[in-house]
Backbone as CSV, one residue per row, in Angstrom:
resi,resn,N_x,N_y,N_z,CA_x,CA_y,CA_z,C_x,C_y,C_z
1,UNK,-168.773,167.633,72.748,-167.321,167.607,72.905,-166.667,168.436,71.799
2,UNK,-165.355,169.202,72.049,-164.912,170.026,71.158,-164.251,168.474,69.853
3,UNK,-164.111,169.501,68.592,-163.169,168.835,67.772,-161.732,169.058,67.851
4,UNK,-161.401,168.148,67.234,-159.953,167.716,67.426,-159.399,169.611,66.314
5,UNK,-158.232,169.798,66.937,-158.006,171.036,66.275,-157.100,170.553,64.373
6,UNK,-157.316,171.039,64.089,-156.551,171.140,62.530,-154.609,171.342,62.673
7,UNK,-154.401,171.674,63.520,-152.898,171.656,63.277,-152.520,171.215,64.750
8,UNK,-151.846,170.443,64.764,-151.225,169.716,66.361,-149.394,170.731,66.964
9,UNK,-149.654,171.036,68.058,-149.046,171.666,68.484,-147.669,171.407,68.166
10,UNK,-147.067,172.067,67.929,-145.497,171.989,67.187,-144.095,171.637,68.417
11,UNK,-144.506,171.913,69.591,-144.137,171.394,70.412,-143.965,170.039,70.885
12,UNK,-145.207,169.098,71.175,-145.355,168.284,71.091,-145.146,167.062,69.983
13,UNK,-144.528,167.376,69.106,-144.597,166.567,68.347,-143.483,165.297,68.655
14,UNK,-144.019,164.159,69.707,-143.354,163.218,69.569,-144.537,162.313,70.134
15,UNK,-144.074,160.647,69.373,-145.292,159.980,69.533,-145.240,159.138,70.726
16,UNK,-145.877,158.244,71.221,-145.820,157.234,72.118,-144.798,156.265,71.984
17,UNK,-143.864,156.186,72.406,-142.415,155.164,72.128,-142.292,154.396,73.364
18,UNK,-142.137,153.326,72.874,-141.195,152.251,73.688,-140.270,152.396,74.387
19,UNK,-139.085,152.969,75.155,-137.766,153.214,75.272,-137.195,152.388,75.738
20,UNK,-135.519,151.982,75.878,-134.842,150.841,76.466,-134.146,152.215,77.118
21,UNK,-134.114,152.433,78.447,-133.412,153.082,79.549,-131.849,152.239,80.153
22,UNK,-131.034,152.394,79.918,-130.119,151.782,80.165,-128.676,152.715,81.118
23,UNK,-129.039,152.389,82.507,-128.250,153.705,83.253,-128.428,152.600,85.139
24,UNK,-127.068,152.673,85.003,-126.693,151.915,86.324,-127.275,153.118,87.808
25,UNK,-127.344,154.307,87.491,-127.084,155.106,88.558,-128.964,155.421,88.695
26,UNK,-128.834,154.584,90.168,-130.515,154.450,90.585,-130.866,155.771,90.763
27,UNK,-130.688,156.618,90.937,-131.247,158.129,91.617,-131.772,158.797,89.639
28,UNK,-130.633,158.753,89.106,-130.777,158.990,87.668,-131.600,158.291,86.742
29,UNK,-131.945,157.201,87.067,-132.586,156.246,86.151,-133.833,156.524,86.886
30,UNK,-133.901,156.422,88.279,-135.546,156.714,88.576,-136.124,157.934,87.963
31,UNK,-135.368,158.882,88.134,-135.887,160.094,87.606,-136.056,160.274,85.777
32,UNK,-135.411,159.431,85.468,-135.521,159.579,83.471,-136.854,158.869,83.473
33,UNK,-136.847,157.531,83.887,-137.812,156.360,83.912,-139.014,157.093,84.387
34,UNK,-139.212,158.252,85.314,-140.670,158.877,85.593,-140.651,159.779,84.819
35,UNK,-140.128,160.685,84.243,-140.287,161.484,83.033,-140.447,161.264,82.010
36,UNK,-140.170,159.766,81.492,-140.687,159.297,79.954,-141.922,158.941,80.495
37,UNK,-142.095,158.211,81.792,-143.582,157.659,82.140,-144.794,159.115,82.311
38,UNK,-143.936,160.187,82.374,-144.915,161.190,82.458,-145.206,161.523,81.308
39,UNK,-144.286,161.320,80.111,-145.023,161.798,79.245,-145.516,160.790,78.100
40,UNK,-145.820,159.972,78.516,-147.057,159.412,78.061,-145.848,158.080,77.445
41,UNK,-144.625,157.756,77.251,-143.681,156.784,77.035,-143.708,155.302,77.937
42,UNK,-143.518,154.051,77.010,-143.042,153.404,78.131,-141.862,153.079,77.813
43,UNK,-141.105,153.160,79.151,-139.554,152.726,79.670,-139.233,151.327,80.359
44,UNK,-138.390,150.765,79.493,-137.684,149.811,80.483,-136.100,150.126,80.867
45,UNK,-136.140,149.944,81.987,-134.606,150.578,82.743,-134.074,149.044,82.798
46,UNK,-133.191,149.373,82.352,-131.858,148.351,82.307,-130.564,148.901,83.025
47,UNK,-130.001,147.885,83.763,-129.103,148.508,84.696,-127.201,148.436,83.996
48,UNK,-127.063,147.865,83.512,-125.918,146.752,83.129,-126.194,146.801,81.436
49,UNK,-124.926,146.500,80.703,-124.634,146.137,79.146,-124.889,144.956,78.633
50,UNK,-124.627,144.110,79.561,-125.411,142.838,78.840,-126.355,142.239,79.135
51,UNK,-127.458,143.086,80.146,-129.066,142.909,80.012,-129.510,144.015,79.062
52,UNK,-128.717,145.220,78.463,-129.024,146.072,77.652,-129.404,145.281,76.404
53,UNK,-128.138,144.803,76.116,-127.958,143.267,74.649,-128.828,141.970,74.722
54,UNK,-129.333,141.817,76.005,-130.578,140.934,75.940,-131.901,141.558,76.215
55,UNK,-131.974,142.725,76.188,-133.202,143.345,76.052,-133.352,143.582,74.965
56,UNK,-132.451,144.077,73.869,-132.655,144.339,72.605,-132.742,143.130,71.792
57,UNK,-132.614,142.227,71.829,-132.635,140.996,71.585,-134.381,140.429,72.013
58,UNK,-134.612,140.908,72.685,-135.719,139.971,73.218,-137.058,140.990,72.937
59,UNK,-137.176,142.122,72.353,-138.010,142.874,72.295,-137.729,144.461,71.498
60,UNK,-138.818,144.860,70.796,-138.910,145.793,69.876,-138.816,147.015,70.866
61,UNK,-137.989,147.890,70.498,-137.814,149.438,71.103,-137.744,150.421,70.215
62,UNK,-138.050,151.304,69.620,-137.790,152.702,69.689,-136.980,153.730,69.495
63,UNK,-136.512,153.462,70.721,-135.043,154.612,71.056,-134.405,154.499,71.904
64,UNK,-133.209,154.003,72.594,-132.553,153.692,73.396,-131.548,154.951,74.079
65,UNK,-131.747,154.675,75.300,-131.329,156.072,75.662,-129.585,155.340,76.916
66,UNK,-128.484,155.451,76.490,-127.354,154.622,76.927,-126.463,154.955,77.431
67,UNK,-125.929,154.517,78.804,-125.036,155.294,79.606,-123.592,154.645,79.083
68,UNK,-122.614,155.286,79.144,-121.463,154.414,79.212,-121.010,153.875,79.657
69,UNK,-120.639,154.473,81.242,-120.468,153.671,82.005,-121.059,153.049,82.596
70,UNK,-120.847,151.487,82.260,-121.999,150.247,82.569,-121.207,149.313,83.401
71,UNK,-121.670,148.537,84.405,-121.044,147.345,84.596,-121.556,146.444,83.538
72,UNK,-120.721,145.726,83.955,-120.343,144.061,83.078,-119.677,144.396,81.280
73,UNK,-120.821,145.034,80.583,-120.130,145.780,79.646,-120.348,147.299,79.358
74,UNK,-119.615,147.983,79.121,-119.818,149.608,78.651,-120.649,149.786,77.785
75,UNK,-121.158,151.132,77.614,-122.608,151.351,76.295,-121.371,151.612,75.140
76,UNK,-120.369,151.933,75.298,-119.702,152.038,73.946,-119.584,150.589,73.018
77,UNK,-119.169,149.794,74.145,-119.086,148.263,73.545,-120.511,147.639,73.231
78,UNK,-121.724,148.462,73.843,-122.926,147.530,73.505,-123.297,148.389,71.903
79,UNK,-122.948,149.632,71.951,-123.423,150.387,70.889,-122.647,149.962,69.555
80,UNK,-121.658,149.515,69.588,-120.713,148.710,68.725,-121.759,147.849,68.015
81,UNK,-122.008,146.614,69.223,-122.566,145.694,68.813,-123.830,145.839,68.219
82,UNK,-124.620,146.511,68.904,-125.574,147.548,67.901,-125.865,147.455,66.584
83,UNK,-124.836,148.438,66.389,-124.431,148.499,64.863,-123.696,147.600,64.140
84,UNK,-123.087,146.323,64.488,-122.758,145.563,64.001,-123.835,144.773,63.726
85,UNK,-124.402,144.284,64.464,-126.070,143.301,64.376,-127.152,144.308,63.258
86,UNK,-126.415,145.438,62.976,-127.234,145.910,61.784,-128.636,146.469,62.199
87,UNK,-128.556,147.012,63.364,-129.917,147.335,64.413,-129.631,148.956,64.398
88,UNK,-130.868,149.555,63.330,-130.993,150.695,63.552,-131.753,151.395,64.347
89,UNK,-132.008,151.225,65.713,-132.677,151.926,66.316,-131.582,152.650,67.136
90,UNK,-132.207,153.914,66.976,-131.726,155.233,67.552,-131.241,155.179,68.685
91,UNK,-130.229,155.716,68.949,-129.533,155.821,70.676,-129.203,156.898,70.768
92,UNK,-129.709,157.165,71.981,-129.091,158.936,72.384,-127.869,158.238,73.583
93,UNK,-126.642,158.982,73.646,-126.172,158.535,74.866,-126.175,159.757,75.934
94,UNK,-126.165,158.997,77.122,-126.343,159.967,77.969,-124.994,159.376,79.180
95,UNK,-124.200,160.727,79.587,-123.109,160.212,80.410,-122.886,161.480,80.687
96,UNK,-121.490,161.447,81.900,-120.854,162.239,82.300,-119.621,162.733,82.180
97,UNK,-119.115,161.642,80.768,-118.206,161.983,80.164,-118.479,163.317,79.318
98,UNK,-117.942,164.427,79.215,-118.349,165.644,78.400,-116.342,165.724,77.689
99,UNK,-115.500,164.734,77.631,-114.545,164.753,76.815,-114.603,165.185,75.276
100,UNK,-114.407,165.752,74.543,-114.712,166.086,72.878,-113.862,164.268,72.113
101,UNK,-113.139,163.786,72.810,-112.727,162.577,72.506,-114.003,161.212,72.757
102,UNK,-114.762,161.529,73.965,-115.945,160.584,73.783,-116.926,160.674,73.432
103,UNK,-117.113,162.259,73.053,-117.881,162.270,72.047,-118.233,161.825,70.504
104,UNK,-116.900,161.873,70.106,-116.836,161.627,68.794,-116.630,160.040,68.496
105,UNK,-116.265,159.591,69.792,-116.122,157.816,69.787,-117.751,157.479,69.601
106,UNK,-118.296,158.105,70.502,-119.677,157.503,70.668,-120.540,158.127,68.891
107,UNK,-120.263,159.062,68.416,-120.944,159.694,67.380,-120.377,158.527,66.099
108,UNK,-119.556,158.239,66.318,-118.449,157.408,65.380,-119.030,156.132,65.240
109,UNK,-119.514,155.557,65.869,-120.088,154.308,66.727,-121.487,153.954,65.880
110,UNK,-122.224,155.327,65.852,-123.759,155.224,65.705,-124.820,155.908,66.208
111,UNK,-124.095,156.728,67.392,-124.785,157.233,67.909,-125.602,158.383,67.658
112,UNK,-126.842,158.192,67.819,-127.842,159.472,66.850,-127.486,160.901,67.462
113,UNK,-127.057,161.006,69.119,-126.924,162.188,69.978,-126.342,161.405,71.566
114,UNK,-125.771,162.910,71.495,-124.652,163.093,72.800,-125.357,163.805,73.677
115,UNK,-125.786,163.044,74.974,-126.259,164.548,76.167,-125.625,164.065,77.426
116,UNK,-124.458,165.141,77.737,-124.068,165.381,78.857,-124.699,165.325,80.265
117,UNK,-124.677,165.018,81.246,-125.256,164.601,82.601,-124.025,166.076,83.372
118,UNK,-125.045,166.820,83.818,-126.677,166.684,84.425,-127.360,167.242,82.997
119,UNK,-128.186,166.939,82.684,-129.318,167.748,82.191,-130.733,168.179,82.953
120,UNK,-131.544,168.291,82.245,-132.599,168.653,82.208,-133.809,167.763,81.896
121,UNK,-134.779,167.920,82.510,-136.023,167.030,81.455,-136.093,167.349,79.935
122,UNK,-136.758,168.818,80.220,-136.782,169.482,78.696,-135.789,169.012,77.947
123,UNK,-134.316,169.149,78.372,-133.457,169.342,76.767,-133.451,167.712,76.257
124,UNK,-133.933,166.537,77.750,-134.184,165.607,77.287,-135.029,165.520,76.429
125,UNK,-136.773,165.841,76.664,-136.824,165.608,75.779,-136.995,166.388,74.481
126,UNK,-136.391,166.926,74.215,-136.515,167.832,73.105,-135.361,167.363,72.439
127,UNK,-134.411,166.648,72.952,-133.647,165.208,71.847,-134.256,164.532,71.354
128,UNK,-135.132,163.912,72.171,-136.052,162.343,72.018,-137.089,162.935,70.723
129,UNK,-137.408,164.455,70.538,-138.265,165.017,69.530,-137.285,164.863,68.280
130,UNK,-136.084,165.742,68.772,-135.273,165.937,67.099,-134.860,164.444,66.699
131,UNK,-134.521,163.532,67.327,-134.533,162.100,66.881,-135.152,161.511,66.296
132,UNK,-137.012,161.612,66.740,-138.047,161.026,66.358,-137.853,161.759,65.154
133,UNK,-137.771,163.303,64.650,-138.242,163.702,63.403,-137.278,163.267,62.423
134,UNK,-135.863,162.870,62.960,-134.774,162.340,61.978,-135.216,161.295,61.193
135,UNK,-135.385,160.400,62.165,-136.308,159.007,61.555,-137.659,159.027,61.695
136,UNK,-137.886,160.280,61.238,-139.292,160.237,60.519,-140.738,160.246,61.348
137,UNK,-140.418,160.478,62.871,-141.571,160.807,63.707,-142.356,162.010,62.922
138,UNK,-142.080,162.770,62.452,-142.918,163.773,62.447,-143.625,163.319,61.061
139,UNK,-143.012,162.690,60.131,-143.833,161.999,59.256,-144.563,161.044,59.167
140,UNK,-144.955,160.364,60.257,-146.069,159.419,60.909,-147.491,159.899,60.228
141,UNK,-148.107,159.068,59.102,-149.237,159.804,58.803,-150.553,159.349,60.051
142,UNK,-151.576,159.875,60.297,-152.560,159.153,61.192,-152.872,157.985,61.006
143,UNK,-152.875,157.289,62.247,-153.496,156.045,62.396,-155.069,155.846,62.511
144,UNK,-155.889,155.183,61.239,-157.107,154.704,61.259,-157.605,153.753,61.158
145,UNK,-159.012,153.125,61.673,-159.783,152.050,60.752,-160.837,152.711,60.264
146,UNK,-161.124,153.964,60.309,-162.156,154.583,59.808,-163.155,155.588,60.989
147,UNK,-163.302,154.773,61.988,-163.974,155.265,62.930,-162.935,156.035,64.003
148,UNK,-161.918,155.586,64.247,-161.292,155.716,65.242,-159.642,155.955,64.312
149,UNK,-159.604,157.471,65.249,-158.249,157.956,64.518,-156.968,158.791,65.365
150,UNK,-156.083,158.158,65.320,-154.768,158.514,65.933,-153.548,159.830,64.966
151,UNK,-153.590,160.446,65.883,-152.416,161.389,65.072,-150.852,161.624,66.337
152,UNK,-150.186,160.606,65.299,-148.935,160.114,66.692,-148.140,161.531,66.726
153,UNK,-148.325,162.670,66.353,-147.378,163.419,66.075,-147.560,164.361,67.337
154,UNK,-148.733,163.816,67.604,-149.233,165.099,69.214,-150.257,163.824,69.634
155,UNK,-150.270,163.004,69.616,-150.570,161.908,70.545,-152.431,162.142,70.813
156,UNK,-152.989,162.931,69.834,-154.383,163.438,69.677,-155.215,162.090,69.177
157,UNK,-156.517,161.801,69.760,-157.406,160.567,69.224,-158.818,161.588,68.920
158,UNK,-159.454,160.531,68.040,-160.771,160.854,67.893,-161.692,159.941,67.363
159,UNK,-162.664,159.840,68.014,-163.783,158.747,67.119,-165.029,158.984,66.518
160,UNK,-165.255,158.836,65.145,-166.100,159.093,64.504,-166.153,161.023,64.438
161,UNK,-164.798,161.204,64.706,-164.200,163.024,64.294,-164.394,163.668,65.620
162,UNK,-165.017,163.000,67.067,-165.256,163.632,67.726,-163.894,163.350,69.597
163,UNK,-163.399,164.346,69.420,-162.246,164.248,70.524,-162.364,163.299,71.331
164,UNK,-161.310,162.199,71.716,-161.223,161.544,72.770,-159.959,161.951,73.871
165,UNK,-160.523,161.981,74.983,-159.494,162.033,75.883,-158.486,160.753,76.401
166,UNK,-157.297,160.514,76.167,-156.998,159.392,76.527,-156.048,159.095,77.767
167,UNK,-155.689,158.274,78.236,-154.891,158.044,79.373,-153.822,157.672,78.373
168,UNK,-152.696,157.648,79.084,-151.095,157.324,78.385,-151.351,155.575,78.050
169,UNK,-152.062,154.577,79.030,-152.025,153.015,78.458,-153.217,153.211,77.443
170,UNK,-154.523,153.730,77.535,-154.904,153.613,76.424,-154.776,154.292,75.215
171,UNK,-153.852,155.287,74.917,-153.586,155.636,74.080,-152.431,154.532,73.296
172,UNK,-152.033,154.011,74.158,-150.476,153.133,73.236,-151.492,151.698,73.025
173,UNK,-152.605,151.176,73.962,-152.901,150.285,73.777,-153.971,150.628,72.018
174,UNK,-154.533,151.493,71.589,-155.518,151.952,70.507,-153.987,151.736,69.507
175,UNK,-152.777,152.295,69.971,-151.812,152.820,68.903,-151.380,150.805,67.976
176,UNK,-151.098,150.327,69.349,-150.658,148.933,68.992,-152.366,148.433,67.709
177,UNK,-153.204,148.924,68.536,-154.149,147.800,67.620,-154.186,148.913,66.089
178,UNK,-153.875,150.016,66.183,-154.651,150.752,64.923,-153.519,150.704,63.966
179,UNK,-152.311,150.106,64.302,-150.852,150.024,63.275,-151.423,148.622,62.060
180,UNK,-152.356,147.757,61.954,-152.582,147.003,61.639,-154.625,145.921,62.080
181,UNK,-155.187,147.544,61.688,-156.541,147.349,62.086,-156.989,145.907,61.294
182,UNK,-157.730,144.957,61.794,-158.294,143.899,61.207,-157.433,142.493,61.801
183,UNK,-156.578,142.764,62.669,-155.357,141.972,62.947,-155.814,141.369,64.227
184,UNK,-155.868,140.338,64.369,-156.332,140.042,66.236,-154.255,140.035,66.700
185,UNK,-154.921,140.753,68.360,-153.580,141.150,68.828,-153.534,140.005,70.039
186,UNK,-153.315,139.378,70.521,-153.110,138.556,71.591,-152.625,139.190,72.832
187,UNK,-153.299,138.871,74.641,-153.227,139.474,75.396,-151.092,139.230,76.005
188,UNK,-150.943,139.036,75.233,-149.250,139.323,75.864,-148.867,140.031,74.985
189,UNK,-149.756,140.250,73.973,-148.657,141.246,72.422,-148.827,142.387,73.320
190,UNK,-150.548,142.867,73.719,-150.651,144.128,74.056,-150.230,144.670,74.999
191,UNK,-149.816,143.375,76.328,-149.200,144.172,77.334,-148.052,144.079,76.975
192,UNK,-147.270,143.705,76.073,-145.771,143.982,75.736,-145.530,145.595,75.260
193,UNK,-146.649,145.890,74.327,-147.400,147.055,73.930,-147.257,148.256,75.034
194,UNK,-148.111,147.819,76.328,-148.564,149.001,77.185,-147.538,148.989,78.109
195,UNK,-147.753,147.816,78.798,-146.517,148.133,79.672,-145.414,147.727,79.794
196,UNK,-144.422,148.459,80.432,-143.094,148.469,80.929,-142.438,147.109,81.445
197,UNK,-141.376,146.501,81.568,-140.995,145.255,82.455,-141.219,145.303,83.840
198,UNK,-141.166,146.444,84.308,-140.952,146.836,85.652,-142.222,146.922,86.452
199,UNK,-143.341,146.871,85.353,-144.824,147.490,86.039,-145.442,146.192,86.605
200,UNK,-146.038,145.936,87.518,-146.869,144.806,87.784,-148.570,144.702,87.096
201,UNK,-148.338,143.818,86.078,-149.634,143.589,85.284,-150.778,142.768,86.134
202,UNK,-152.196,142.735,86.352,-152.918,141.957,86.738,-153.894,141.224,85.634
203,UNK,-154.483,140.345,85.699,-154.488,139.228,84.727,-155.615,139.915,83.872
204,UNK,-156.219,140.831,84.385,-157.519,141.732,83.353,-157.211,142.667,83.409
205,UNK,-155.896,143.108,83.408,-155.359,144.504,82.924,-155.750,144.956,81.784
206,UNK,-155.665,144.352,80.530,-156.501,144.399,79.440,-157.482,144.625,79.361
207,UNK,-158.253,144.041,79.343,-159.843,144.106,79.753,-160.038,144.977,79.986
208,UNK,-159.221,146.096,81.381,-160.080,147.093,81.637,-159.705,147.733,81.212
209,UNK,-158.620,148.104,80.325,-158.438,149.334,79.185,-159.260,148.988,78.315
210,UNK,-159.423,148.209,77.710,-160.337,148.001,76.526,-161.983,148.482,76.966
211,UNK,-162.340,147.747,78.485,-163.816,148.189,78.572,-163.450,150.079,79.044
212,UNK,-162.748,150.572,79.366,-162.564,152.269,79.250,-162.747,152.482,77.716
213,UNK,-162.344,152.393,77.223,-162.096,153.012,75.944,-163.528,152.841,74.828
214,UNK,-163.717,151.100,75.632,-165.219,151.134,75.049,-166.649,152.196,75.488
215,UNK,-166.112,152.205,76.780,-167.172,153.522,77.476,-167.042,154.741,76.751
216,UNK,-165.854,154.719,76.021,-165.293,156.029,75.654,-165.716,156.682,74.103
217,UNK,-165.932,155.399,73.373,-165.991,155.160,71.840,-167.317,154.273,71.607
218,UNK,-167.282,153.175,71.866,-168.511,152.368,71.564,-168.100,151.007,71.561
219,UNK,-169.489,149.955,72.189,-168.868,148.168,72.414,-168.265,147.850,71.389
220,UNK,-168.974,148.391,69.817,-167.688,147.763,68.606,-166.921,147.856,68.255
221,UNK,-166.777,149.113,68.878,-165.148,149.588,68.485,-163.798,148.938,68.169
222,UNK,-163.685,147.673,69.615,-163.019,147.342,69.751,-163.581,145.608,70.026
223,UNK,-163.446,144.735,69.115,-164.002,143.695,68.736,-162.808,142.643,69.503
224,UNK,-163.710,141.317,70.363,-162.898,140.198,70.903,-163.057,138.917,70.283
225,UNK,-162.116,138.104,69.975,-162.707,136.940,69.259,-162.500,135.953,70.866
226,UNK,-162.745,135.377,71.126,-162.637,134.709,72.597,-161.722,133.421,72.330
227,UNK,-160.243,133.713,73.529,-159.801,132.755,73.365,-158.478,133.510,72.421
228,UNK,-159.078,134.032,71.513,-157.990,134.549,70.603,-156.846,135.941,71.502
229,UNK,-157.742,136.970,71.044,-157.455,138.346,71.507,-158.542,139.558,71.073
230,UNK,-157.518,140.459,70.501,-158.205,141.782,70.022,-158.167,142.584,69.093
231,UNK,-158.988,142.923,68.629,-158.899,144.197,67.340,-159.668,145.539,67.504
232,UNK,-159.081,146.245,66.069,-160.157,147.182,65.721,-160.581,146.419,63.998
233,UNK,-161.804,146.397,64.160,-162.483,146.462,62.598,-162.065,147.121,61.612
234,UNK,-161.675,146.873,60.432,-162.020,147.639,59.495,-163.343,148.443,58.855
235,UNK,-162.780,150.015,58.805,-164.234,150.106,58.552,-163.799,151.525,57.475
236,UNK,-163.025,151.571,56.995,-162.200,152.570,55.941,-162.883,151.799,54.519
């Protein structure tokens, strides 16, 4: 198998993120929601402002990507609250307001970036990049336990130095366990981890990412205590 290359493509540089999708307009939200899922992201689409405020509430995200116009409440009023609750995670907003007056409400607010509707995939994500590097995506040093090594900056793995190919769940599922190697992870941490709200999990969904990855790397790689959950070893 080739080695992993020495410098990770400068393009790519954004890592596996969580996202909170928050956009009433189904035609628009399907299409964002398969483009973060294409590139290797998981998305939860939220339709409404105050399942936006109980999603953020109920689970760790990333980067929130926020329409304004919301039923029940507006993203201006959830982005408020946001920043009042002292919650720095990043929001790009995305709307069809292109006013220079709602722009600067929403920039005023907290907001990390303004993108006008319609866009593009690309200029999407090539926000979701300059964001990540604001807060420090591009300074993500690699994730290791020694054997097994992650570089979130181009989403590149390798074990024991030698290239792994990964699928988008097992790459986020290696990412969750290698943030805190030696840690048993419990089977609802990791599918909180891999997948989306929206995805239908089956009860050894786990399992069979883990036995892939073991085909992929080796049975110890990835160690089970039974009953408990999962790790990677220390071996640094």
């Amino acid at each position: 198998m080739n080695r992993l290359p020495h410098k990770p493509d400068a393009s790519r540089i954004i890592h596996s993120m969580r996202i909170l999708l928050v956009e009433d307009d189904p035609q628009i939200g399907s299409a964002i929601a398969s483009a973060l899922d294409d590139a290797g992201m998981a998305a939860d689409w939220i339709e409404d402002g105050e399942a936006a405020l109980a999603s953020l509430d109920a689970g760790a995200f990333e980067l929130v990507l926020l329409d304004i116009g919301l039923p029940k409440r507006d993203g201006l009023s959830v982005l408020r609250q946001i920043r009042q609750q002292q919650n720095s995670v990043p929001v790009i907003i995305i709307t069809a307001r292109d006013a220079v007056e709602d722009r600067i409400a929403g920039l005023d607010l907290g907001a990390d970036d303004y993108l006008v509707k319609p866009f593009s995939v690309g200029e999407l994500m090539a926000r979701l990049r300059a964001v990540a590097r604001r807060h420090g995506g591009n300074a993500q040093p690699l994730l290791s336990n020694g054997d097994i090594t992650l570089n979130p900056a181009d989403k590149s793995a390798s074990y024991l130095n030698t290239e792994l190919v990964l699928t988008g769940k097992e790459y986020r599922l290696l990412h969750a366990l290698l943030v805190t190697p030696g840690r048993l992870f419990s089977r609802e941490e990791l599918e909180e981890k891999v997948y989306s709200w929206e995805e239908e999990v089956s009860s050894n969904a786990i399992e069979f990412l883990i036995h892939g990855l073991r085909l992929k790397t080796d049975k110890s790689a990835i160690k089970n205590v039974r009953g408990l959950g999962w790790m990677v070893p220390k071996n640094d």
